[in-house]
N, C-alpha and C positions, 0 to 999 in steps of 0.2 A: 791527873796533873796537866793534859794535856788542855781540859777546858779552862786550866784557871791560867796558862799561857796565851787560850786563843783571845780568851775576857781583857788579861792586864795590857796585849797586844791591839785592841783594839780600843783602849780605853786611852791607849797612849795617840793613837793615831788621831781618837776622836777630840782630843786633848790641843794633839801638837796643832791642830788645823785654826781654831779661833787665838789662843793663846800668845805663841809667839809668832801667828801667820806665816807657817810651812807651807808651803803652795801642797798642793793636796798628792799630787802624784810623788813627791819626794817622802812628806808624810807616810804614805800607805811600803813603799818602798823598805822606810826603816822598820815600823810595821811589820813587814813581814820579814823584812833581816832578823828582826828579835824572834819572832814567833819558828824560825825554821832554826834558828841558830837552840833556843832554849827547848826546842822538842826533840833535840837531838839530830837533825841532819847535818849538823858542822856546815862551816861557812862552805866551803865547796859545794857541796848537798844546795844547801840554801839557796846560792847563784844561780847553778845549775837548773832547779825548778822553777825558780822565776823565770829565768831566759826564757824555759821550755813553754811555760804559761802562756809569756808574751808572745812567742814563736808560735804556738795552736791559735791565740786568739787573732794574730795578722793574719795568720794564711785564711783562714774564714773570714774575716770582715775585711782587710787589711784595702780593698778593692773598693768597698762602698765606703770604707771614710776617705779614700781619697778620690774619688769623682766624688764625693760630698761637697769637699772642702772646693775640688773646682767649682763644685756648680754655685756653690756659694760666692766664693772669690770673681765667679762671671757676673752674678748678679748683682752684687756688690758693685762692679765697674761699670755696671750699666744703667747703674745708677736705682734700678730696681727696689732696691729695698726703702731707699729714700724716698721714693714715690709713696710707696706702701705705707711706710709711717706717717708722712706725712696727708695720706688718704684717710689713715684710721685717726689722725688727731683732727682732722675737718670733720668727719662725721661723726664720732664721739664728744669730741675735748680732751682736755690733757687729765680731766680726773675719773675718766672711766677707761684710758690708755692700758691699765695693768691690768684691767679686767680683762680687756679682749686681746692680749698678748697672753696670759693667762688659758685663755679658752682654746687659741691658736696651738698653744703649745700642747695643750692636753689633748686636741683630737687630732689636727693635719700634723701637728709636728712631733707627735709624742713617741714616735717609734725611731727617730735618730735621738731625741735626749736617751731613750733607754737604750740603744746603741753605746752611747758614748759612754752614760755609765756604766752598762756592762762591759765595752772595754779598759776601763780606768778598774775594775776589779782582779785585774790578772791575778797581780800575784797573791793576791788574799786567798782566789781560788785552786791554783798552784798550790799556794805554799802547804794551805792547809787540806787540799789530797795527797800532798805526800805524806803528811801527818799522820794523814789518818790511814790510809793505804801500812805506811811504812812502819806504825808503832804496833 
C-alpha cells in the first residue's frame, strides 16, 4: 500500500507543478504532507520528519548554499556575470548562447545544480524513510 501512496504522492506533485503552476517547493511540501499523512504517521509524525529532513540536510550543506548565494550576489554586483554573457554572446551569437550555458552548466557548474536539487528533496527523502523505517 505503501508504493501506490508513494506513486499517487508523486504523481500529484508532478501534476501540481506545470498544471496550476505550484512553485515547486510548496508542491513537493503537500506532496509529502499526503504521502506521511496517508502511510500512517499522522500529521504530527509527518511535520515532525520533514522539519528533521530539512534540519539534517542544512546542517550538511546549509554553509555552501549560503556563501553560494554570496558569492553569487558579489558577482552579480560586480557586474561579473554581465561581462560573462555578454563575452559568450560576442563570440558565439545569440543562437548557439543555450548551447554553451548548457555545457557550462553540465561540467564547471553542475555540482551546485545537483546541490540545489538534492536540497529541494528533503522531505520526499524524510518523509519517505520514515515510511519505510516506520511501517
Amino acid at each position: 500500500m505503501t508504493a501506490l501512496h508513494t506513486a499517487t504522492a508523486i504523481l500529484v506533485v508532478v501534476l501540481l507543478i506545470p498544471v496550476p503552476k505550484v512553485e515547486p517547493v510548496i508542491a513537493l511540501v503537500i506532496g509529502s504532507l499526503y504521502l506521511g499523512i496517508a502511510t500512517g504517521l499522522g500529521f504530527e509524525g509527518t511535520i515532525k520528519t520533514i522539519v528533521d529532513g530539512f534540519g539534517d540536510i542544512m546542517a550538511e550543506v546549509g554553509l555552501l548554499i549560503g556563501f553560494g548565494v554570496l558569492l553569487g550576489s558579489l558577482l552579480n554586483s560586480m557586474g561579473a556575470l554581465q561581462k560573462l554573457v555578454e563575452k559568450l554572446l560576442r563570440v558565439l551569437g545569440p543562437g548557439k548562447l543555450p548551447y554553451a550555458l548548457a555545457g557550462a552548466l553540465s561540467s564547471c557548474l553542475y555540482s551546485c545544480w545537483r546541490l540545489v536539487g538534492w536540497s529541494r528533496r528533503f522531505a520526499w527523502g524524510a518523509v519517505c524513510r520514515e515510511c519505510v523505517v516506520g511501517s
